[in-house]
C-alpha positions in Angstrom: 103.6 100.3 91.4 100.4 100.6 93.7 100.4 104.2 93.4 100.7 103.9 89.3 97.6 101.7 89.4 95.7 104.4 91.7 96.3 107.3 89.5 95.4 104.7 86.2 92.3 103.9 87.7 91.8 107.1 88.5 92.2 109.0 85.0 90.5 106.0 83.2 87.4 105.8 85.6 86.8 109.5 85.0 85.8 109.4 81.4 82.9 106.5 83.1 82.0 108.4 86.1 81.6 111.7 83.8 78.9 110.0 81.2 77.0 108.8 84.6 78.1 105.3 83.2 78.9 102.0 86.4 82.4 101.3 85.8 85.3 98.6 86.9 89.0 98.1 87.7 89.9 94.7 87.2 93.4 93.9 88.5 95.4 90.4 88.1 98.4 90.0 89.5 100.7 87.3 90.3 102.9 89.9 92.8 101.7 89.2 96.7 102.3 92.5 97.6 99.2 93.7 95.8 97.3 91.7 98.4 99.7 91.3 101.3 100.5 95.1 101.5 103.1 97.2 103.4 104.2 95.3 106.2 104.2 98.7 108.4 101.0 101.2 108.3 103.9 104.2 108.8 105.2 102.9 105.0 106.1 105.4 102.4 102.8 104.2 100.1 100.8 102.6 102.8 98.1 105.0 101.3 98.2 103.4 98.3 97.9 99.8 99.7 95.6 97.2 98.0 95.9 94.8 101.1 93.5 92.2 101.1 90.3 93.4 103.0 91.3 96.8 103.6 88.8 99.9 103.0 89.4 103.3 101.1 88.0 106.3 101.0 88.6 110.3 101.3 92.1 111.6 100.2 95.2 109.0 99.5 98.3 110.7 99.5 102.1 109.8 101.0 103.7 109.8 104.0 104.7 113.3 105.4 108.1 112.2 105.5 108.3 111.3 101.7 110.7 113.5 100.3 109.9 115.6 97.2 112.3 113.1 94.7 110.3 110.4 95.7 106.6 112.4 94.6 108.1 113.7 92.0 105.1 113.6 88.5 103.1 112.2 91.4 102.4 114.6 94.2 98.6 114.6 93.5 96.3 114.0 95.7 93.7 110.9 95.1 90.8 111.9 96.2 88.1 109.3 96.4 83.9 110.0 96.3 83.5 106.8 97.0 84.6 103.8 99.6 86.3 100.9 98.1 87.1 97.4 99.7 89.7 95.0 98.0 88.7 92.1 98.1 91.5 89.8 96.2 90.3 86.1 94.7 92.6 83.7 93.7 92.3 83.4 89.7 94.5 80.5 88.8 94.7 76.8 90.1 97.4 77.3 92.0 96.4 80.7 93.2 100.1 82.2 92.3 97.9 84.6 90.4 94.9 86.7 91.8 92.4 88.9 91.0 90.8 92.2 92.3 87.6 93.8 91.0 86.3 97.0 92.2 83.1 98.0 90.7 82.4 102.0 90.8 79.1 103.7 90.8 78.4 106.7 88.6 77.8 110.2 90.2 74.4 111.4 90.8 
């Protein structure tokens, strides 16, 4: 699921950054995961982690032990211009549901 939002945030954000435009993802989510990420760094999509606090940039892409069934329609690359820090906020009352926002700057 992680990787699905990287590669959607990836194709929409490009049709922003193209026209020069400031763009956002918004995420909400009642899943923990989202925030809490893989328990183990060596996990199969640790790349594609939204863990609470942690930083992206350069290329995201899978383990090297991933096999090819696993990749397959997603063995692309992500490759990031930019850094990116998630930084989750709790959107309800009872903060089963949360929120990420990661603004995006247009090229120059």
């Amino acid at each position: 699921m992680r990787l699905r939002v990287s590669r959607r945030v990836r194709t929409r954000l490009a049709f922003a950054v193209v026209a020069n435009e400031d763009a956002a993802v918004v995420v909400l989510s009642n899943d923990a995961s989202y925030w809490n990420g893989p328990s183990k760094i060596e996990s199969d999509s640790y790349a594609f982690s939204t863990k609470n606090g942690r930083e992206v940039t350069g290329a995201l892409d899978w383990a090297s032990h991933i096999g090819s069934g696993t990749k397959r329609a997603r063995e692309s690359t992500i490759k990031l211009t930019n850094a990116y820090k998630f930084a989750w906020q709790d959107y309800s009352l009872n903060g089963k549901f949360r929120s990420l926002l990661i603004s995006v700057p247009p090229l120059v």
